[in-house]
N, C-alpha and C positions, 0 to 999 in steps of 0.2 A: 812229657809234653813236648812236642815237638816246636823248632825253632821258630816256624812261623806264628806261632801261638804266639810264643814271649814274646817276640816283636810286637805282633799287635799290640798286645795287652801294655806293653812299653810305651807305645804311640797312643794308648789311651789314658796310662796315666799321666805322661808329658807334654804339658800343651805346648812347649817350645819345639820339639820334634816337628810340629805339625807344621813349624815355618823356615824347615829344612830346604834348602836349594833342590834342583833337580838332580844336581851331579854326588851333593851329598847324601841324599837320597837312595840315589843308585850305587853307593859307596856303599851304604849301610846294608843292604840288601843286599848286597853281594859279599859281606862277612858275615852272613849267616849260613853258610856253608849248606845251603840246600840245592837240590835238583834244580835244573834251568827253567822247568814249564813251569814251576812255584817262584822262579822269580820274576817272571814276565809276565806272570798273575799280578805278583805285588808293583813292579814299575808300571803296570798299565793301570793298574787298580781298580783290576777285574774282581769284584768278590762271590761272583757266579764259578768263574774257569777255578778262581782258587778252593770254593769252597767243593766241586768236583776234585779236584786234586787230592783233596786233604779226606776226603769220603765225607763229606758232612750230610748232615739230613736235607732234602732239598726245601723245608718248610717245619718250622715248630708253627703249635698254637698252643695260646694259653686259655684257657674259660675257667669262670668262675659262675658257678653255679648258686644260686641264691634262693634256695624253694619259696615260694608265695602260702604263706599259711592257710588260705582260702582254697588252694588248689590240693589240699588235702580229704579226700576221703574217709569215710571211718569204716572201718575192715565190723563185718557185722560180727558182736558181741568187745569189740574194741572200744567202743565210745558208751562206756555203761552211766555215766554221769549225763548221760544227751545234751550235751551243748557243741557236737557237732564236729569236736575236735577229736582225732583219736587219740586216747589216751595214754597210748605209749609217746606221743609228741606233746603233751603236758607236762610241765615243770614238775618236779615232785613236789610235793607242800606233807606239811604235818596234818595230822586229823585230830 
């Protein structure tokens, strides 16, 4: 994991960090022994320049898909109980 990672993730579990001076700041960020355009990512607190730097994705999504049981079909010989529902999408029950 590289150094800019830990830091971050430093400054998000520390909420005192977050009320660091400017000069302390750029003290800290300059002991993390990385390349100059990755630190003038972080004093500027760029997280676009930085997150090119670092190759990051330029975009996640999340989705959560939730099927609507009515928007279900029944595949013909699938729904042999006819209530409409197919029957591989039925609970199983005893008979």
């Amino acid at each position: 994991m590289s150094n800019v990672i830990r830091f971050l993730e430093a400054m998000g579990r520390n909420p005192g960090i977050h009320g660091l001076t400017a000069a302390d700041y750029a003290a800290s960020v300059a002991l993390l022994g990385i390349d100059r355009a990755q630190q003038q990512a972080l004093l500027d607190r760029n997280p676009l320049a930085l997150n090119d730097l670092l190759d990051g994705r330029p975009k996640m999504f999340l989705l959560i898909n939730i099927p609507n049981p009515d928007d279900h079909e029944a595949i013909p010989g699938d729904d042999e109980d006819g209530d409409g529902v197919p029957d591989a999408d039925e609970p199983p029950y005893e008979k």
